[in-house]
N, C-alpha and C positions, 0 to 999 in steps of 0.2 A: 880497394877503397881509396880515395883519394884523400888528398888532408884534410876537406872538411867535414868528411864523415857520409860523401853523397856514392852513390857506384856509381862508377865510369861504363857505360855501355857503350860498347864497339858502333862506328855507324853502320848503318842499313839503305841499301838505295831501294824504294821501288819502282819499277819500271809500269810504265800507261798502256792498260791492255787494250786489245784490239779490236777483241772480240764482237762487240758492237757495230766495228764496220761492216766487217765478214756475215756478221747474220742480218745485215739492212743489206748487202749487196745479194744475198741469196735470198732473200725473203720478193726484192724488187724485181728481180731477172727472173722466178720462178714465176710470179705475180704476170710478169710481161708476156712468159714462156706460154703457160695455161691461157692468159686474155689473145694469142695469136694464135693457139690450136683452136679456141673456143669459138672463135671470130674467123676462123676461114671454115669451119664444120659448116658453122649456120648458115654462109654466104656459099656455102658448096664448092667453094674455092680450091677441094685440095683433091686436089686430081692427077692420079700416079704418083703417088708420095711427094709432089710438088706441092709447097703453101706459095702463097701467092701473099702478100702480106701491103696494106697499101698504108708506105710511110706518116700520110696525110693524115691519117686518124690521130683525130688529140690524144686521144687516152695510149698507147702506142709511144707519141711524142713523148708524154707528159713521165710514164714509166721508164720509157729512153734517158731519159733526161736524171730521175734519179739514182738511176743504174750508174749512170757517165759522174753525179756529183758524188756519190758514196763512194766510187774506184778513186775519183780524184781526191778525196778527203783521206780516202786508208792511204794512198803513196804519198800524202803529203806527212802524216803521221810519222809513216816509216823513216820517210827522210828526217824528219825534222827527231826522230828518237829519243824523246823528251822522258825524264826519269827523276825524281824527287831523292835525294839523299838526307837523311837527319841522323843526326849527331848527339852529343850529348849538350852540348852548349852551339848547336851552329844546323840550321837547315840549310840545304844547295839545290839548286833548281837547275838539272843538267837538260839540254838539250845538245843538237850537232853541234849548232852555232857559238854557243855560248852557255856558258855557269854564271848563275848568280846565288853568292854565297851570304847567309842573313846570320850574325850569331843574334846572341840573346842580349848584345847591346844595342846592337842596331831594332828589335822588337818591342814595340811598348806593349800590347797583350798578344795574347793569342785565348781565342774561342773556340770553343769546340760547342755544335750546337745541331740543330734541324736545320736543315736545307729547305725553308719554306716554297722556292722557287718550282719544285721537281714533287712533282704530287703519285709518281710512280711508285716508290720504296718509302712511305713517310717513314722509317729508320734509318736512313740514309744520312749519316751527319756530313756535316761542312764542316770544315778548318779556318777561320779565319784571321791569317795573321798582320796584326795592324803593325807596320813600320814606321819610324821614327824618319819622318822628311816625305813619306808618302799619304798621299790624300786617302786614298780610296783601299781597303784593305786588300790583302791577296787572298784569294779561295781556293783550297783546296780541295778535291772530293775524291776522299778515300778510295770508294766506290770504283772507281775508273784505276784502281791500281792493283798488280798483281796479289797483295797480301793487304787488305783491307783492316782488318782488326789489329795487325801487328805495327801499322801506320798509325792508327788511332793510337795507341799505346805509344807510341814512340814521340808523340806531341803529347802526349800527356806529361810524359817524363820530362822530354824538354820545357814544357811549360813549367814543371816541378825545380827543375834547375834554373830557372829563370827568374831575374833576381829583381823585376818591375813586377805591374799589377797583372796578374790574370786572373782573368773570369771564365 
């Protein structure tokens, strides 16, 4: 216990799962895979285990194309190994590049609420922490982190420790 009577809880990082890219790049390449076995079947194209496959087709393109943005989006992820730290009085926002470190002075609220934007999981809460000298709040969403309910909990606390307004 610390001397105002509050527990001190150890921080916690979590780290930005990935998972999403990995099932949008198999979901798109298996998508492409099936529309090239399907589309040389009907054109009678596959002759001694040869497909014959003609670039030109949009749909081909258009699946190429999310295949190549999804693979670019996960290596960018990886490098970039972005990972949320919270504290008992201080959130950090680690990636490769750079930490950005927020205690509970630099925060004027923090919201914990519905993510009205994402109509996938309507349980899916946001984090929104409003900074003192910042316009526009930061959002967090739990959802995208390895231990989701243990993040929720850990803004909570810190919100608990925080000695401005929260709602």
């Amino acid at each position: 216990m610390s001397s105002n009577g509050r527990q001190k809880t150890a921080p916690k990082t979590f780290r930005v799962q990935l998972d999403f890219y990995w099932q949008s790049i198999a979901v798109y390449a298996v998508t492409l895979i099936v529309y090239v076995i399907v589309k040389a079947l009907y054109a009678s194209q596959l002759q001694q285990g040869l497909v014959v496959v003609m670039l030109r087709d949009p749909i081909v393109v258009v699946l190429g194309a999310f295949v190549a943005l999804a693979v670019t989006a996960l290596v960018a992820e990886i490098i970039s190994d972005r990972a949320i730290t919270v504290g008992p009085d201080f959130i950090t926002f680690v990636n490769r590049f750079r930490d950005r470190t927020f205690t509970t002075d630099d925060i004027e609220r923090i919201i914990i609420g519905k993510d009205r934007r994402v109509r996938v999981r309507p349980r899916t809460p946001v984090i929104r922490l409003h900074i003192k000298g910042r316009r526009r709040p930061l959002r967090i969403r739990p959802s995208l982190t390895d231990s989701e309910d243990e993040l929720v909990n850990m803004v909570l606390a810190l919100r608990h420790n925080h000695h401005g307004s929260a709602s």
